[in-house]
C-alpha positions in Angstrom: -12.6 -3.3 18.1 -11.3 0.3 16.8 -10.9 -0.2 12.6 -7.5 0.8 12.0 -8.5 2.9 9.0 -11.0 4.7 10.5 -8.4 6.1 13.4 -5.4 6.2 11.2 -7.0 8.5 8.5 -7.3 11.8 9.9 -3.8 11.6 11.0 -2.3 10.0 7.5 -5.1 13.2 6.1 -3.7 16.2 8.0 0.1 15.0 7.7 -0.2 14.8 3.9 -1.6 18.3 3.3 1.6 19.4 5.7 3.6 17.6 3.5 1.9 19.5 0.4 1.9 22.6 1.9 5.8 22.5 3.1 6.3 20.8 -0.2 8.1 17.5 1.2 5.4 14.7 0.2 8.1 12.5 -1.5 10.4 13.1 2.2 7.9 12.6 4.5 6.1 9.3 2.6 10.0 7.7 3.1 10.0 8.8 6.6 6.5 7.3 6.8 7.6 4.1 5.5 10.6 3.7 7.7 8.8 4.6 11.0 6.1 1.8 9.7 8.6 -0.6 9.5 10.1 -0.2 12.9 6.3 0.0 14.7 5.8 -3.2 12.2 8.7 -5.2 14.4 7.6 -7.7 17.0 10.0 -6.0 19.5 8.5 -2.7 19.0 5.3 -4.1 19.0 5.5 -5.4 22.9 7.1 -2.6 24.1 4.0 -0.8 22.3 1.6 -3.2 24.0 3.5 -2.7 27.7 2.0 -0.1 29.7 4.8 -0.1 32.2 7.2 1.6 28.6 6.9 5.4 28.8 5.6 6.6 25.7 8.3 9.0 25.0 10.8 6.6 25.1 9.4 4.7 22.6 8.6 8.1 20.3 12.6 8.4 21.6 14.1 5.4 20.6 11.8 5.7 16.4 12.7 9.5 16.2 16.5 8.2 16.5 16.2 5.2 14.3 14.5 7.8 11.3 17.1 9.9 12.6 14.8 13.0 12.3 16.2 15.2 15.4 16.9 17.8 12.5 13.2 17.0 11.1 11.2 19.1 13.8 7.7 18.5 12.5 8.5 14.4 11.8 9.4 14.3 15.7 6.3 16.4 16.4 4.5 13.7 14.3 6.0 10.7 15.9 5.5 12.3 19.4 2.3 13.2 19.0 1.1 9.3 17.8 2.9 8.3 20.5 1.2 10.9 23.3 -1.9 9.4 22.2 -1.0 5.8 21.8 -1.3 5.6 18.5 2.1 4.5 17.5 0.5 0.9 16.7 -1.5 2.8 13.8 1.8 4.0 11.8 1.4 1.3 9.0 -2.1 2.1 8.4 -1.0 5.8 8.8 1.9 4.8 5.9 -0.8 3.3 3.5 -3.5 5.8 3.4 -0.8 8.5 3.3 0.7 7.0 0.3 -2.7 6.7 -1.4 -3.5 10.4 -1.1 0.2 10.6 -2.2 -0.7 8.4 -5.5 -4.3 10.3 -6.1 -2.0 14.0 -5.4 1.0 12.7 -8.2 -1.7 11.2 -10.6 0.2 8.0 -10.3 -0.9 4.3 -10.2 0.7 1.5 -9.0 -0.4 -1.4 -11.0 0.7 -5.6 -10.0 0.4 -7.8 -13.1 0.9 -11.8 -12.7 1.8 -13.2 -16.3 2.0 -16.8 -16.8 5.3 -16.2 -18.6 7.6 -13.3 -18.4 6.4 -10.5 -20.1 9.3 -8.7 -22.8 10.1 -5.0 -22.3 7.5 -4.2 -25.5 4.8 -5.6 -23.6 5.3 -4.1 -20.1 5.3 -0.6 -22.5 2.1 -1.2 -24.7 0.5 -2.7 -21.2 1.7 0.3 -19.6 0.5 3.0 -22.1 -2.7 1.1 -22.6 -3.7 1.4 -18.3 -2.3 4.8 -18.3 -5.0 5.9 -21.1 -7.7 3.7 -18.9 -6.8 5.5 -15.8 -5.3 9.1 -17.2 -2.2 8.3 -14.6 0.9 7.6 -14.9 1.3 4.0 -14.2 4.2 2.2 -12.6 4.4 -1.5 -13.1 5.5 -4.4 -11.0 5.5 -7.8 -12.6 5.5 -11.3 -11.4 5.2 -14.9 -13.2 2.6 -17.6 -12.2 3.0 -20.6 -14.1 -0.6 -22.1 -12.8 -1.9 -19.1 -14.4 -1.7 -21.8 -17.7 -1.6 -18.4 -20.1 -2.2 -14.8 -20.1 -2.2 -12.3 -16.9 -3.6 -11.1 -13.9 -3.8 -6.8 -13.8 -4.1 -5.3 -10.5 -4.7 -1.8 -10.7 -6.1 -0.4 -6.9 -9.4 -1.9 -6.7 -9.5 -2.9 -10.5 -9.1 -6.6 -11.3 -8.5 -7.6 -14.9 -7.8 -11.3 -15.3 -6.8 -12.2 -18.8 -5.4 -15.5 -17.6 -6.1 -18.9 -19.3 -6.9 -20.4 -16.1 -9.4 -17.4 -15.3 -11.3 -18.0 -18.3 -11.6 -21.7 -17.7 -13.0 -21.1 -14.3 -15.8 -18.3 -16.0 -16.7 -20.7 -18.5 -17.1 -23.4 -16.0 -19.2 -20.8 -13.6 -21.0 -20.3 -16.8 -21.9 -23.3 -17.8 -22.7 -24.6 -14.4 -25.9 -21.7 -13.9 -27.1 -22.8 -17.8 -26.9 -26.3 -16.8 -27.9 -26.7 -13.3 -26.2 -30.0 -13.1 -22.6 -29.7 -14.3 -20.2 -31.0 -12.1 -16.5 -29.0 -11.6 
């Protein structure tokens, strides 16, 4: 089997540095995002997967949901995905096009998982702290975990920080169990 990525990135690549070039990275990632949406619906998806659906009516029926008839090179994208059957790939396409779009605007998009919600002053200092980790800027999403017992969870791309109670129960167990050889969790 194909990996998504690994067909999906020179298209998300050579669609960005349009975007750059024509100056419309912040138009063309919304556009991205809508068309992923649609090619994301179970509808869509078997008349993607039916090879008796023409391929331009399908690159058709997304260029007038986006409405881009006015956008010439968005239809020329969409058309072109679909000419080569890759309409499937559009929410891959979406993704790594968003994270050249993020490494491009020095921006970060960073998930934190408190235990309780976290006040306006925190969000800030947590904010201004990962921004001068990462030299980004960082935009925060927050959500609350109650069974994280204390503490939070900080996603930042690949970057895990787990300041949680329950986190640090669960190294100290791990930690005691390789001293000990015979604790039990």
């Amino acid at each position: 089997m194909i990996d998504s990525e690994v067909v999906a990135r020179p298209y998300a690549k050579a669609l960005f540095e349009l975007a750059v070039e024509r100056q419309k990275v912040s138009d063309w990632s919304t556009l991205l995002q809508l068309a992923a949406a649609i090619a994301q619906d179970a509808r869509v998806i078997e008349l993607l997967k039916n090879p008796r659906v023409d391929d331009d009516a399908i690159a058709d029926l997304i260029v007038d949901i986006c409405e881009l008839q006015h956008d010439e090179t968005g239809e020329s994208f969409i058309r072109l995905l679909a000419s080569n059957k890759r309409l499937l790939y559009l929410p891959t396409i979406a993704q790594l096009y968003e994270v050249r779009r993020a490494n491009y605007e020095q921006t970060l998009d960073v998930d934190v998982t408190a235990a309780a919600p976290l006040t306006e002053e925190q969000q800030q200092r947590l904010a201004t702290s990962l921004e001068q980790r990462f030299q980004r800027k960082v935009a925060l999403a927050t959500a609350i975990d109650p069974n994280l017992l204390g503490g939070a969870v900080v996603r930042a791309g690949d970057t895990v920080f787990d300041g949680s109670a329950r986190g640090k129960l669960l190294r100290l167990v791990n930690h005691l169990n390789l001293k000990e050889g015979t604790w039990q969790q």
